[in-house]
N, CA, C and O atoms as CSV, one atom per row, in Angstrom:
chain,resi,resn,atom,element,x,y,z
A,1,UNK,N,N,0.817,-1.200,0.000
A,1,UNK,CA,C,0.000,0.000,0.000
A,1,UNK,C,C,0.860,1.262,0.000
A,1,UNK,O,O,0.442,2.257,-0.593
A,2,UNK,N,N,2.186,1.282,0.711
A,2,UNK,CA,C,3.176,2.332,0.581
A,2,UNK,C,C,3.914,2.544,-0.615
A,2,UNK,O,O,4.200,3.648,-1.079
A,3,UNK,N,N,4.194,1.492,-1.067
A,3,UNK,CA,C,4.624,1.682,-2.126
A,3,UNK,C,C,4.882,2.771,-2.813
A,3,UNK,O,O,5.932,3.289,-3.193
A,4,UNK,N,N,3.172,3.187,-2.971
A,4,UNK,CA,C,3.243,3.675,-4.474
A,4,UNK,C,C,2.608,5.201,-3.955
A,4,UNK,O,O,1.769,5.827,-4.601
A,5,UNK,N,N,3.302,5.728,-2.422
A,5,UNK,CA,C,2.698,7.331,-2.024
A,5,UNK,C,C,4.344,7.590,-1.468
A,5,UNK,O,O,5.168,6.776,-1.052
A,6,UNK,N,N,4.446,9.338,-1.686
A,6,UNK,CA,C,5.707,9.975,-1.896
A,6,UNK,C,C,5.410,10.769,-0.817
A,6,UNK,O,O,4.288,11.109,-0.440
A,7,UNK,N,N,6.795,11.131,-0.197
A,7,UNK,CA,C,6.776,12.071,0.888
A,7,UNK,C,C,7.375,13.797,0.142
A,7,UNK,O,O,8.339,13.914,-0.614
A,8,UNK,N,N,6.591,14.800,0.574
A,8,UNK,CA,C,7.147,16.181,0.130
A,8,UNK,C,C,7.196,16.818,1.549
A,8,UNK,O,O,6.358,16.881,2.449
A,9,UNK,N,N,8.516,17.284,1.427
A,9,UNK,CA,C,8.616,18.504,2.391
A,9,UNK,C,C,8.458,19.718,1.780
A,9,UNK,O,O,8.488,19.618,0.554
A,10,UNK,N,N,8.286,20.926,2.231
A,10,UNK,CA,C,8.541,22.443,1.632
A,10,UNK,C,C,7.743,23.292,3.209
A,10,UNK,O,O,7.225,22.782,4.202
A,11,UNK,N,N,7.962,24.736,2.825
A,11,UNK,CA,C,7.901,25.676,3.632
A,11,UNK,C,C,6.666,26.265,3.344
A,11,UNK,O,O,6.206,27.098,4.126
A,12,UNK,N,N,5.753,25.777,1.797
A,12,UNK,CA,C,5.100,26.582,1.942
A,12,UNK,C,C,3.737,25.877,1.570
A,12,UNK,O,O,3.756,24.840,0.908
A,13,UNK,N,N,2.667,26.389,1.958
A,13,UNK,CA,C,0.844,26.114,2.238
A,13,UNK,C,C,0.819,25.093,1.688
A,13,UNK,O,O,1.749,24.585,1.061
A,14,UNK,N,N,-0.215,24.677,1.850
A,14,UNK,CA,C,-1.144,23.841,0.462
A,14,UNK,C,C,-2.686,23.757,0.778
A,14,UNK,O,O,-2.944,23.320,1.899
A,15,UNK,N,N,-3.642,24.066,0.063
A,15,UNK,CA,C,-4.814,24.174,0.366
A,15,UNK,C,C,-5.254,23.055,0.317
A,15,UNK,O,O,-6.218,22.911,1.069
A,16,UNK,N,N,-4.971,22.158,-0.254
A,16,UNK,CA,C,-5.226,20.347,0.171
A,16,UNK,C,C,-5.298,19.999,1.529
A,16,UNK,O,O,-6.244,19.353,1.981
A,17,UNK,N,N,-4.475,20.338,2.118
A,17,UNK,CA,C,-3.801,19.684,3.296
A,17,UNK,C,C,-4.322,20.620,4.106
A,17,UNK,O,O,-5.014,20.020,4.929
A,18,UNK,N,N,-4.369,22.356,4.403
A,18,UNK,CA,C,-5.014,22.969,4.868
A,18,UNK,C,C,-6.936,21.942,5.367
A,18,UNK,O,O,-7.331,21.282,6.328
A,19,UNK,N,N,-7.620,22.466,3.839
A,19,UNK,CA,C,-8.740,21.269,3.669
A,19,UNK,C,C,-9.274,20.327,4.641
A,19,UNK,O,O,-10.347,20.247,5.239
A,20,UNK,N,N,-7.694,19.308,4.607
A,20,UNK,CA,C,-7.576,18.299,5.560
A,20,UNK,C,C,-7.671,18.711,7.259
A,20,UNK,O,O,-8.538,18.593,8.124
A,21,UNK,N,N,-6.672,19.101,7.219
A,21,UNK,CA,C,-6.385,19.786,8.887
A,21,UNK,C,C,-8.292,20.195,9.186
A,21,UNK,O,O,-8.776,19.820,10.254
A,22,UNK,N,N,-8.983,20.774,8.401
A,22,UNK,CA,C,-9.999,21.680,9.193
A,22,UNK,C,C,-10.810,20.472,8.940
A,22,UNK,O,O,-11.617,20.408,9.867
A,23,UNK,N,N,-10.999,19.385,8.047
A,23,UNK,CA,C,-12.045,17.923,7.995
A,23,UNK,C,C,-11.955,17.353,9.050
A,23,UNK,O,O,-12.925,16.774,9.538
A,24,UNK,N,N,-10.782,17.390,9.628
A,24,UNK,CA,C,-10.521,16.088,10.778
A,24,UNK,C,C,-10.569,16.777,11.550
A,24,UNK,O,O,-11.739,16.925,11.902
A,25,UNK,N,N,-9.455,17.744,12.446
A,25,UNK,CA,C,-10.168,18.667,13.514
A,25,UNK,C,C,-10.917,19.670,13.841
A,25,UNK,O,O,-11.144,20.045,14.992
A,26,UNK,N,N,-11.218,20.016,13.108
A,26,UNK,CA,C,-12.652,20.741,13.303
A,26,UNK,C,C,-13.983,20.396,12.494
A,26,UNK,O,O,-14.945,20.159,13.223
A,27,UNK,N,N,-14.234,20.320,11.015
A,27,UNK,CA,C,-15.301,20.054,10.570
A,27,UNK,C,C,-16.258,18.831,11.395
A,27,UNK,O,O,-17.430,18.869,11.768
A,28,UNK,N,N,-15.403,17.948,11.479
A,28,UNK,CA,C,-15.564,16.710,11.797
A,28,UNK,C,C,-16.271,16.157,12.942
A,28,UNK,O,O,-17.015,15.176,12.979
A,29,UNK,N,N,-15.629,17.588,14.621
A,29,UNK,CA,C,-16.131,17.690,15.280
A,29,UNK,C,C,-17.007,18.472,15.855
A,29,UNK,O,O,-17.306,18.592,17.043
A,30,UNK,N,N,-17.616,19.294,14.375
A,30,UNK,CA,C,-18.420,20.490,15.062
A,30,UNK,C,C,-17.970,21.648,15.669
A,30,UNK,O,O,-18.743,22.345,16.327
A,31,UNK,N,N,-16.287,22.053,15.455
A,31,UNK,CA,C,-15.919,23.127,16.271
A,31,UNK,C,C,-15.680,24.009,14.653
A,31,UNK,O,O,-15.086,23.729,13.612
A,32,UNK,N,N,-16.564,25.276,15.178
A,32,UNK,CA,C,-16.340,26.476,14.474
A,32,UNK,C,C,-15.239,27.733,14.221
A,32,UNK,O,O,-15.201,28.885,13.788
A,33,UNK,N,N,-14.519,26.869,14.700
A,33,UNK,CA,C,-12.862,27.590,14.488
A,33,UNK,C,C,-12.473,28.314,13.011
A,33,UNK,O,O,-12.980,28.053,11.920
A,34,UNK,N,N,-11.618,29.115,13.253
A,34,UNK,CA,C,-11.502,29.540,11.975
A,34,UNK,C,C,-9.962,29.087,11.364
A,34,UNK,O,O,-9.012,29.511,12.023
A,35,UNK,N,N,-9.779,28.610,10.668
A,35,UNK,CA,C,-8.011,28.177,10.083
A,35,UNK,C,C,-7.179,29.507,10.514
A,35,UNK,O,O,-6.271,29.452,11.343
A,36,UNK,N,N,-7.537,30.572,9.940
A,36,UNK,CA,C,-6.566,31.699,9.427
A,36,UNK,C,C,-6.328,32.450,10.922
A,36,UNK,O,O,-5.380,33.225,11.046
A,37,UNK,N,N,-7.043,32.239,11.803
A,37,UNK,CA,C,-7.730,32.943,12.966
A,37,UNK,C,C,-6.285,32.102,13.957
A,37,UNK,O,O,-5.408,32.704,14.579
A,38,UNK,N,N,-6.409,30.916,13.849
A,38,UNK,CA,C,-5.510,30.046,14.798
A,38,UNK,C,C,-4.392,29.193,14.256
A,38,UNK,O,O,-3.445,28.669,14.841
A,39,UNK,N,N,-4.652,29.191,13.326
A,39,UNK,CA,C,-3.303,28.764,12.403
A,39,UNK,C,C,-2.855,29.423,11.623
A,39,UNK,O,O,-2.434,28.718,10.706
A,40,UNK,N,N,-2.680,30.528,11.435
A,40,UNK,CA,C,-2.144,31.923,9.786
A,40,UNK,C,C,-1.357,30.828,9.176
A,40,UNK,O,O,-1.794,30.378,8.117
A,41,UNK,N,N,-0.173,30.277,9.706
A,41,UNK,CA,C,0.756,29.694,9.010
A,41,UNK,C,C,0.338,28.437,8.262
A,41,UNK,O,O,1.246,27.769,7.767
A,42,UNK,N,N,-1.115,27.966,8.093
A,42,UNK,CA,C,-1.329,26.702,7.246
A,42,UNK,C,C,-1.798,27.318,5.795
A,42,UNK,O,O,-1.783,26.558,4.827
A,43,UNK,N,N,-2.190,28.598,5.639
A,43,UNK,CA,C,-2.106,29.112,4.611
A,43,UNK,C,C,-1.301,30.018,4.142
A,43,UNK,O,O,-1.423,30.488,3.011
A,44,UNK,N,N,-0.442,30.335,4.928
A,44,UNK,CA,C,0.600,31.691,4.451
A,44,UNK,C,C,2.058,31.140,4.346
A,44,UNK,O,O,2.822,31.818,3.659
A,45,UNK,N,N,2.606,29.893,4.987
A,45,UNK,CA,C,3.754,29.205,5.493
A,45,UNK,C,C,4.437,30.451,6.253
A,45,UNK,O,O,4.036,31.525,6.702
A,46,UNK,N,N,5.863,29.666,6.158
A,46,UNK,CA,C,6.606,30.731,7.535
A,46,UNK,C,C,8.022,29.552,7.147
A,46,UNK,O,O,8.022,28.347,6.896
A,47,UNK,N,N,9.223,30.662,7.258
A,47,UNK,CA,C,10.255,30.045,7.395
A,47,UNK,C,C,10.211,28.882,8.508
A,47,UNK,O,O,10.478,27.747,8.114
A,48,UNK,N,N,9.913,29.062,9.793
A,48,UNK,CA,C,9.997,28.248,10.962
A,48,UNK,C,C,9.333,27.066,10.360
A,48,UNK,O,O,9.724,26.054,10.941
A,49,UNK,N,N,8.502,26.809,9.445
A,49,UNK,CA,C,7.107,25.568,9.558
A,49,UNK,C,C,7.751,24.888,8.358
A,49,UNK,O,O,8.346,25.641,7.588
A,50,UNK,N,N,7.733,23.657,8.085
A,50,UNK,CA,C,7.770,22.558,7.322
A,50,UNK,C,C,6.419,21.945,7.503
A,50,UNK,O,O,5.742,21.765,8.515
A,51,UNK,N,N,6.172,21.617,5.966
A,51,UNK,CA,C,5.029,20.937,5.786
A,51,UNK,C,C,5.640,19.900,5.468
A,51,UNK,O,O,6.665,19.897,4.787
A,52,UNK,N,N,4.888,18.563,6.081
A,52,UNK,CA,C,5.874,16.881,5.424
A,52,UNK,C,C,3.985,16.666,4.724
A,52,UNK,O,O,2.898,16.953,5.227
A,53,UNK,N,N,4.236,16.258,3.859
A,53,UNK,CA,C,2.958,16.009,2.663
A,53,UNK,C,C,3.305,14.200,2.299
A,53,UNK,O,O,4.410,13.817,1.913
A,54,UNK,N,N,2.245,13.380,2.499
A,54,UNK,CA,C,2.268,12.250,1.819
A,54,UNK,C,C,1.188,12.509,0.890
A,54,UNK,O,O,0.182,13.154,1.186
A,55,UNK,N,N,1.495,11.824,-0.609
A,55,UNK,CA,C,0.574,12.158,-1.782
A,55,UNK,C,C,0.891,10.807,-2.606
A,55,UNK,O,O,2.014,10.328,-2.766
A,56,UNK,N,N,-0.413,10.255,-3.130
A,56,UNK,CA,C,-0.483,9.362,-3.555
A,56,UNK,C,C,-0.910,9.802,-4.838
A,56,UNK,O,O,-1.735,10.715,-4.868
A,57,UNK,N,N,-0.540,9.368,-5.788
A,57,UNK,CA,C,-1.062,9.538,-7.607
A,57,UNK,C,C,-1.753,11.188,-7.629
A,57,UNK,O,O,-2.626,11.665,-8.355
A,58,UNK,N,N,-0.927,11.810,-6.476
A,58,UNK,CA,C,-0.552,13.314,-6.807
A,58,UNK,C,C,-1.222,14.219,-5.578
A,58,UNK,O,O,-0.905,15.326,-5.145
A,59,UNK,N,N,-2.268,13.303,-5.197
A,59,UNK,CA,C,-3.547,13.481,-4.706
A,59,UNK,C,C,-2.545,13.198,-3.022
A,59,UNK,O,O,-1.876,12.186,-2.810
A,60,UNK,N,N,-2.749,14.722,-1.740
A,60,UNK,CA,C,-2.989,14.900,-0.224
A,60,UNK,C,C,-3.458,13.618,0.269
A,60,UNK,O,O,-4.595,13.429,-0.162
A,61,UNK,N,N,-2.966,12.452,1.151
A,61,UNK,CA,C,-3.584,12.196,1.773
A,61,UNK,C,C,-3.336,12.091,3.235
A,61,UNK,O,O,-4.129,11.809,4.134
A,62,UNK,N,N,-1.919,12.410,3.290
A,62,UNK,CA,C,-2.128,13.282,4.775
A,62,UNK,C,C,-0.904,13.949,5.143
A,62,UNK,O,O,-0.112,14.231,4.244
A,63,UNK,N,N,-0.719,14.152,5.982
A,63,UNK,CA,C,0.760,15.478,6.042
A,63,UNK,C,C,0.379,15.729,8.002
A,63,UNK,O,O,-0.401,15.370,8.884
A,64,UNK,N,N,1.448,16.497,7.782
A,64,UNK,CA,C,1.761,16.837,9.704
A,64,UNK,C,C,2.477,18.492,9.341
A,64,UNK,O,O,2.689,18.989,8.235
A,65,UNK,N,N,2.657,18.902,10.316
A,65,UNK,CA,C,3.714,19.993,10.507
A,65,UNK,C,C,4.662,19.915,11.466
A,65,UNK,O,O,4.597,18.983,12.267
A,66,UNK,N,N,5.358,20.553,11.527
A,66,UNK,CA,C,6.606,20.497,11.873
A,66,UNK,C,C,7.174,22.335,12.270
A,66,UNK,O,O,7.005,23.220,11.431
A,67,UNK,N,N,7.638,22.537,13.249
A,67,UNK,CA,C,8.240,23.735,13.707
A,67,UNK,C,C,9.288,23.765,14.102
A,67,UNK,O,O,9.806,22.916,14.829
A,68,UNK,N,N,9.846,24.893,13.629
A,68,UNK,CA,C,11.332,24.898,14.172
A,68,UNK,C,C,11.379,26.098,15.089
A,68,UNK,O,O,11.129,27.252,14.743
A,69,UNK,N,N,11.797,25.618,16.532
A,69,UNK,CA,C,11.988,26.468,17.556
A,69,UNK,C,C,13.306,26.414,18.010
A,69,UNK,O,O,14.165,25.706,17.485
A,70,UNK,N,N,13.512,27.220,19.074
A,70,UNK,CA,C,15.109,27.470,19.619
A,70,UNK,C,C,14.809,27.913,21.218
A,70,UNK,O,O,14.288,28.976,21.556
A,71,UNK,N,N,15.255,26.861,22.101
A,71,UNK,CA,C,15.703,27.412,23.528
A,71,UNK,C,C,16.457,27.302,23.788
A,71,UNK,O,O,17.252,26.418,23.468
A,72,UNK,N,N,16.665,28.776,25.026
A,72,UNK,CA,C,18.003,28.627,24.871
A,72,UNK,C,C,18.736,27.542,25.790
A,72,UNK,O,O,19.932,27.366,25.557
A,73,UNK,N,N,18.153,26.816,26.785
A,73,UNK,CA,C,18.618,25.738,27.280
A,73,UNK,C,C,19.297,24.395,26.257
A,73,UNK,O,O,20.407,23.865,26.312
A,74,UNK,N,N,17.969,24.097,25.224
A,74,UNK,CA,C,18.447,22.961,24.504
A,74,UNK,C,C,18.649,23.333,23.170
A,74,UNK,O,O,18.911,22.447,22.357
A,75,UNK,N,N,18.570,24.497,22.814
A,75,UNK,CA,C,18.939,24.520,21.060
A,75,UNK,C,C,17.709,24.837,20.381
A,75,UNK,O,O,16.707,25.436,20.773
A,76,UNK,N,N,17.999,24.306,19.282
A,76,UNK,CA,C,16.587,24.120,17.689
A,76,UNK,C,C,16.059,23.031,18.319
A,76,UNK,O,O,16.823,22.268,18.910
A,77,UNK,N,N,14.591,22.775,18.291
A,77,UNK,CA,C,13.969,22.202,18.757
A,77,UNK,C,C,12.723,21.868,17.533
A,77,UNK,O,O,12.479,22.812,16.781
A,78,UNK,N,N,12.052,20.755,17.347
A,78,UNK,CA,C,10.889,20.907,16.545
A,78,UNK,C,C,9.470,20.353,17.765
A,78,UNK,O,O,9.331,19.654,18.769
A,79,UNK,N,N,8.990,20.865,17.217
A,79,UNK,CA,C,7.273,20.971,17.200
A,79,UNK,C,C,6.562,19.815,16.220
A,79,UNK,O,O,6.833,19.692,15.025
A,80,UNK,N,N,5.662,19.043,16.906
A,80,UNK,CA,C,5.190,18.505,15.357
A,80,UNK,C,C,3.794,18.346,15.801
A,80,UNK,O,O,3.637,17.967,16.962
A,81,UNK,N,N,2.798,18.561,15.108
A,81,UNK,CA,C,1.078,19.006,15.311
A,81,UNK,C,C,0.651,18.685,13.963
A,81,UNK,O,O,1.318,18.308,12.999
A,82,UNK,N,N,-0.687,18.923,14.090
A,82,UNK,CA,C,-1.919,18.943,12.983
A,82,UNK,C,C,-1.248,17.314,12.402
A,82,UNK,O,O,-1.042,17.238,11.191
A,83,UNK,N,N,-1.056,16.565,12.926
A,83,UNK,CA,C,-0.670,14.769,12.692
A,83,UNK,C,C,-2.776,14.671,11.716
A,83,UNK,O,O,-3.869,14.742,12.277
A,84,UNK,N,N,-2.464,14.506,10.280
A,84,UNK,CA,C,-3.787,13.878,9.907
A,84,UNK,C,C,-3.644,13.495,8.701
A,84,UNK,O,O,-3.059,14.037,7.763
A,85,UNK,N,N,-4.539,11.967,8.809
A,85,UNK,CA,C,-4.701,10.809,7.502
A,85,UNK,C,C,-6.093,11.392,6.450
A,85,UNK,O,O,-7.110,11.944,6.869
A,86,UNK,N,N,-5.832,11.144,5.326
A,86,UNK,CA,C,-7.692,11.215,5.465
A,86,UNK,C,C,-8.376,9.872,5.872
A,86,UNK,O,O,-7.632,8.906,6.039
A,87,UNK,N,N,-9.683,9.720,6.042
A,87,UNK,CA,C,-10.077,8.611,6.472
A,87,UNK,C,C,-10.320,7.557,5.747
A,87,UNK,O,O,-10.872,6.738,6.482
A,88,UNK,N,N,-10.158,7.002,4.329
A,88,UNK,CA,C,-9.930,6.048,3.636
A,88,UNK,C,C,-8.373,5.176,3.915
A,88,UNK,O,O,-8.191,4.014,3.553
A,89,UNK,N,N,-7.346,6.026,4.630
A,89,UNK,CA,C,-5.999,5.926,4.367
A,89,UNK,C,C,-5.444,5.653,5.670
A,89,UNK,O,O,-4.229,5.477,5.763
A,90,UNK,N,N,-6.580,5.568,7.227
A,90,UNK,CA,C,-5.895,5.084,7.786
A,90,UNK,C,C,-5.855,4.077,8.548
A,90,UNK,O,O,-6.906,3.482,8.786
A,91,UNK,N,N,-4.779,3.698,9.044
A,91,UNK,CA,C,-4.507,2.060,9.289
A,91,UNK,C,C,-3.804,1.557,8.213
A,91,UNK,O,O,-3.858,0.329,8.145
A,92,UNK,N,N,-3.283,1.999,7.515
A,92,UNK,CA,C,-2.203,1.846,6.341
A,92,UNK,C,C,-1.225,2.205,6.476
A,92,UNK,O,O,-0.495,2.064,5.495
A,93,UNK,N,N,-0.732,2.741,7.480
A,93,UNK,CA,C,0.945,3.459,7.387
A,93,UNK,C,C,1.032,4.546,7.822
A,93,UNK,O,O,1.977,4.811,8.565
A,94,UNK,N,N,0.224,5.363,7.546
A,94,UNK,CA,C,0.945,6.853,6.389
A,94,UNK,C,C,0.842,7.241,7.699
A,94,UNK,O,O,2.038,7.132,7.968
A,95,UNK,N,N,0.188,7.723,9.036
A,95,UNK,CA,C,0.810,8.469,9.850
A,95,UNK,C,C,2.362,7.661,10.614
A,95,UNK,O,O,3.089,8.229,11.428
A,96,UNK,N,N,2.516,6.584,10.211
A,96,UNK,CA,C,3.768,6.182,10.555
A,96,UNK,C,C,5.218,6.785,9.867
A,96,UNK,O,O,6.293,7.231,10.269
A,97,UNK,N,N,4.590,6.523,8.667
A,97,UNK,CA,C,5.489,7.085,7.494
A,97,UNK,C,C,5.809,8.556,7.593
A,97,UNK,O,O,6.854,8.985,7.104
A,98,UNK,N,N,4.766,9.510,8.339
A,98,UNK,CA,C,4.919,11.194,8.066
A,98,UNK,C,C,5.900,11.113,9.027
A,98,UNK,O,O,7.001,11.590,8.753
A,99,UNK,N,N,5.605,10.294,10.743
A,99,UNK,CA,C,6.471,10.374,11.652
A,99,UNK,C,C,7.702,10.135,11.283
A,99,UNK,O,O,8.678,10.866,11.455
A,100,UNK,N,N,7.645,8.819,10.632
A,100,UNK,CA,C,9.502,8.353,10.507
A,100,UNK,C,C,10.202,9.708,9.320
A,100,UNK,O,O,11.375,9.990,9.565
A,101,UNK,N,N,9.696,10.312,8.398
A,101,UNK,CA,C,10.364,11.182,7.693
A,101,UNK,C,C,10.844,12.593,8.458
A,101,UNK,O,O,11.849,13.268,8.236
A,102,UNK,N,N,9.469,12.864,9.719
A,102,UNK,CA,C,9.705,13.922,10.102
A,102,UNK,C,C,10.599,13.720,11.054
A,102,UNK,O,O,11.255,14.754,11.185
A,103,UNK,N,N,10.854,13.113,11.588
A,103,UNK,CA,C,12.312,12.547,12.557
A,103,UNK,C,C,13.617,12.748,12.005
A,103,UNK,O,O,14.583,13.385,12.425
A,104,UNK,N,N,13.388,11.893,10.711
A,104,UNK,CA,C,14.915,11.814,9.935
A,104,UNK,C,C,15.332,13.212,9.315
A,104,UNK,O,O,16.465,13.570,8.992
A,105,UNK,N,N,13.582,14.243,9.187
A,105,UNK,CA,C,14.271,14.821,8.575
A,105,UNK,C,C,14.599,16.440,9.818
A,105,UNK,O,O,15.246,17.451,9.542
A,106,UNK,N,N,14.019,16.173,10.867
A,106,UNK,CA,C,14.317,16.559,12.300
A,106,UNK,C,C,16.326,16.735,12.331
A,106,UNK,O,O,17.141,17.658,12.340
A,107,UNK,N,N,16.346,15.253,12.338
A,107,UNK,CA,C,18.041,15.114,12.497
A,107,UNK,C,C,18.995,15.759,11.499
A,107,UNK,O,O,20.124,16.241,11.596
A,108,UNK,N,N,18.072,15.580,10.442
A,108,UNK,CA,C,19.279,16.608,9.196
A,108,UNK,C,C,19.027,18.128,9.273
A,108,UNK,O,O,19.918,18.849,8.824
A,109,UNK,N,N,18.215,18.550,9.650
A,109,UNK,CA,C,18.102,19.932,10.126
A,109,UNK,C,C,18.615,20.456,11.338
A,109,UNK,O,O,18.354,21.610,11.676
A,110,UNK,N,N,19.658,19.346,12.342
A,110,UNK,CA,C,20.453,19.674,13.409
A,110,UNK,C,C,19.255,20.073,14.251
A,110,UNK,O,O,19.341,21.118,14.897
A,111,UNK,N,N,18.383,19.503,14.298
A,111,UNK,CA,C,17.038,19.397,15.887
A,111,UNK,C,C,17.552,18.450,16.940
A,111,UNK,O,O,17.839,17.268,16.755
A,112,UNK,N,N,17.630,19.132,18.084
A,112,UNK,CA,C,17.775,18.035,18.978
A,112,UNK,C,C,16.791,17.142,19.445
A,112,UNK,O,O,16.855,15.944,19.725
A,113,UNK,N,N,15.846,17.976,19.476
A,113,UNK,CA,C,14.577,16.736,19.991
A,113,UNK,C,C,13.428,17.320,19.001
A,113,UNK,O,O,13.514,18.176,18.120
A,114,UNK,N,N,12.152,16.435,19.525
A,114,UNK,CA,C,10.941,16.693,18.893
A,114,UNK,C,C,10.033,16.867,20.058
A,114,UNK,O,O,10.314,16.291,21.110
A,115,UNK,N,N,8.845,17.696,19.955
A,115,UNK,CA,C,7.863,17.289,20.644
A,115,UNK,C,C,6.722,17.437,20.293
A,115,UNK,O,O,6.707,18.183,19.314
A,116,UNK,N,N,5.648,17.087,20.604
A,116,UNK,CA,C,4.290,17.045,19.745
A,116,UNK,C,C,3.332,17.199,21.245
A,116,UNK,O,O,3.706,17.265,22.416
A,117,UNK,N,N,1.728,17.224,20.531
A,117,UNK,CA,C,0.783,17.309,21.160
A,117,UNK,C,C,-0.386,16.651,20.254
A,117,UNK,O,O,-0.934,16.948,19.192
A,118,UNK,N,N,-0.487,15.644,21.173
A,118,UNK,CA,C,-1.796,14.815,20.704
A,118,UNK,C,C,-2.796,14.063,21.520
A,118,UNK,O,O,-2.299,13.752,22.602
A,119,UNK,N,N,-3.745,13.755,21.416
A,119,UNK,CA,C,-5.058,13.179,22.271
A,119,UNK,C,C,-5.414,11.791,22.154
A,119,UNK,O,O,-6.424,11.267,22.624
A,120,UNK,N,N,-4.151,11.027,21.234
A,120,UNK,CA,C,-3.888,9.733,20.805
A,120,UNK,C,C,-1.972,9.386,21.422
A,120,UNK,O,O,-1.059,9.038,20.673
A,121,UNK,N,N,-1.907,9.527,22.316
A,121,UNK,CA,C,-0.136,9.067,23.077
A,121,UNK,C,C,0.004,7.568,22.473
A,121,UNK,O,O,1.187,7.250,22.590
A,122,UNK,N,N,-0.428,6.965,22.127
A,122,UNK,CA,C,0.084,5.986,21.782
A,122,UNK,C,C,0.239,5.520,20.776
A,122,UNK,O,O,0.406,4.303,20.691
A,123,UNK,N,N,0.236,6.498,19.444
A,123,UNK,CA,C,0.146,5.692,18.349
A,123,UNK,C,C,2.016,6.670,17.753
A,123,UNK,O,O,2.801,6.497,16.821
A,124,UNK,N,N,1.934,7.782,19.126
A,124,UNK,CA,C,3.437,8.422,18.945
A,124,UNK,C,C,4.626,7.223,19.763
A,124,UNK,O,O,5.700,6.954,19.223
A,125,UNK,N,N,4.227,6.643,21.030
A,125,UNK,CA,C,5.079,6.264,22.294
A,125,UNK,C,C,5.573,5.048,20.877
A,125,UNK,O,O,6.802,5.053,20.804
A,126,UNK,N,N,4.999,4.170,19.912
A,126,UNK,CA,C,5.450,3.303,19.519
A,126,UNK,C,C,6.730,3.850,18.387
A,126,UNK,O,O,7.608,3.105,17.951
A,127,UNK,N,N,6.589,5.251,18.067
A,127,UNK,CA,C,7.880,5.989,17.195
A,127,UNK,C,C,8.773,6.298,18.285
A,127,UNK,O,O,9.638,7.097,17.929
A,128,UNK,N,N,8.858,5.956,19.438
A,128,UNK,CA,C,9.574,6.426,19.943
A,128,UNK,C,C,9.427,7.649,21.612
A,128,UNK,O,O,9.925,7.707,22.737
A,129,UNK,N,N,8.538,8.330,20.868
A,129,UNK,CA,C,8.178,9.449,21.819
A,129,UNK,C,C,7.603,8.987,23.310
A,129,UNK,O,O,6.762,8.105,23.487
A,130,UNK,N,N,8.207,9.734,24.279
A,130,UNK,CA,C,7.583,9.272,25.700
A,130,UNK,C,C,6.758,10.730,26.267
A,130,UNK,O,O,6.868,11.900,25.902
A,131,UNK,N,N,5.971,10.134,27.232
A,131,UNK,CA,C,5.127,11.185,27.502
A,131,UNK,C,C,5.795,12.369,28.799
A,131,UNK,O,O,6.512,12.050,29.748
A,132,UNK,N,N,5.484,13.229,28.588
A,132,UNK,CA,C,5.475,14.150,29.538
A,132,UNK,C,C,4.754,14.548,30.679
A,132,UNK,O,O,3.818,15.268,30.331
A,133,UNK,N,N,4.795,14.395,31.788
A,133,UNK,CA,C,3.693,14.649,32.487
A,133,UNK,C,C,2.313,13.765,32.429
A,133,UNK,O,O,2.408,12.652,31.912
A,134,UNK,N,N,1.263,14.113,32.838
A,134,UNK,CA,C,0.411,13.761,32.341
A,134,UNK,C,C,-0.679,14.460,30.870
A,134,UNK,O,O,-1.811,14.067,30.589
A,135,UNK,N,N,0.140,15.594,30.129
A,135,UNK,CA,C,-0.570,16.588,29.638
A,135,UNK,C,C,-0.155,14.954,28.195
A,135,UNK,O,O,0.506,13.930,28.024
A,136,UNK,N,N,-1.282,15.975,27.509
A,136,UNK,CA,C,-1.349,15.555,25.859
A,136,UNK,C,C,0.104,15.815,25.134
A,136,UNK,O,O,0.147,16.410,24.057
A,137,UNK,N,N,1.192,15.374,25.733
A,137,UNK,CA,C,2.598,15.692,24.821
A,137,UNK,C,C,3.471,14.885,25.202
A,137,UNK,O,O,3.451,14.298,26.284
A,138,UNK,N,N,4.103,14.810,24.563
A,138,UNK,CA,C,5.391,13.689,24.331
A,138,UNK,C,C,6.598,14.620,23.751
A,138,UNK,O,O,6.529,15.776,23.335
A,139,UNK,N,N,7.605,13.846,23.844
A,139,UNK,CA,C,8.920,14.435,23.411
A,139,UNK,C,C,9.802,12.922,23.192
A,139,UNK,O,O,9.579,11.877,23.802
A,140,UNK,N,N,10.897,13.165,22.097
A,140,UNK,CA,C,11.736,12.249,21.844
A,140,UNK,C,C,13.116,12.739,21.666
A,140,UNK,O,O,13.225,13.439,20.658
A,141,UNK,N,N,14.082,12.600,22.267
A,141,UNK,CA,C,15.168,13.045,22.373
A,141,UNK,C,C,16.071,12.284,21.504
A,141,UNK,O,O,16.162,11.067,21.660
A,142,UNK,N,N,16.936,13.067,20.348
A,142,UNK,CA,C,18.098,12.428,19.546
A,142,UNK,C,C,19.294,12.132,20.097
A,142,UNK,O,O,20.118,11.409,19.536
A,143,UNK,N,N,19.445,12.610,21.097
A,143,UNK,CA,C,20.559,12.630,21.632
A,143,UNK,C,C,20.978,11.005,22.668
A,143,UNK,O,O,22.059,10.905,23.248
């Protein structure tokens, strides 16, 4: 089933994947949020943001983001959010696949760690990531 879907990184939007992000967390659940209102950067990009895009026969079917931050304790740091499949596509991989690229490609961008926020901890703890606290986040350290 992997085969035959490609991973894209770049810095900037895509209204596909935008689309996506607002089907799954918000349309989906009835919250009237606005994209541009709480996310500017899923339609405008931003040096800091990487979009990782999986696309099959050309066609979004799911993507994550990725941020690049800096403290000054630990360095460049990434962020990784808006994790979404569409719903024909998952249980097939592909949020495995966005994780393992956004890791590798975490490490070639000199990130020391990752951390995310999600309401599903366990489908990250098996890439690796351990939880923090008891809040909705995890972190995985390269080091």
């Amino acid at each position: 089933m992997n085969d035959d879907v490609e991973i894209f990184i770049g810095t900037q939007s895509n209204v596909v994947f935008s689309e996506l992000v607002w089907d799954v967390f918000f349309k989906s659940r009835e919250r009237g949020i606005s994209l541009k209102k709480h996310f500017p950067f899923l339609l405008s990009g931003s040096d800091n943001i990487y979009f990782i895009l999986c696309k099959k026969a050309g066609r979004v079917i799911g993507g994550l983001v990725l941020k690049r931050c800096v403290h000054a304790e630990i360095g460049a740091y990434g962020i990784i959010g808006l994790v979404c499949v569409e719903s024909e596509f998952r249980g097939c991989g592909i949020a495995k696949l966005l994780l393992d690229r956004s890791i590798k490609f975490s490490k070639d961008i000199g990130l020391s760690a990752c951390t995310l926020w999600t309401r599903f901890p366990a489908v990250y703890i098996r890439q690796g990531f351990e939880m923090v606290g008891k809040a909705f986040s995890g972190s995985i350290d390269f080091f």
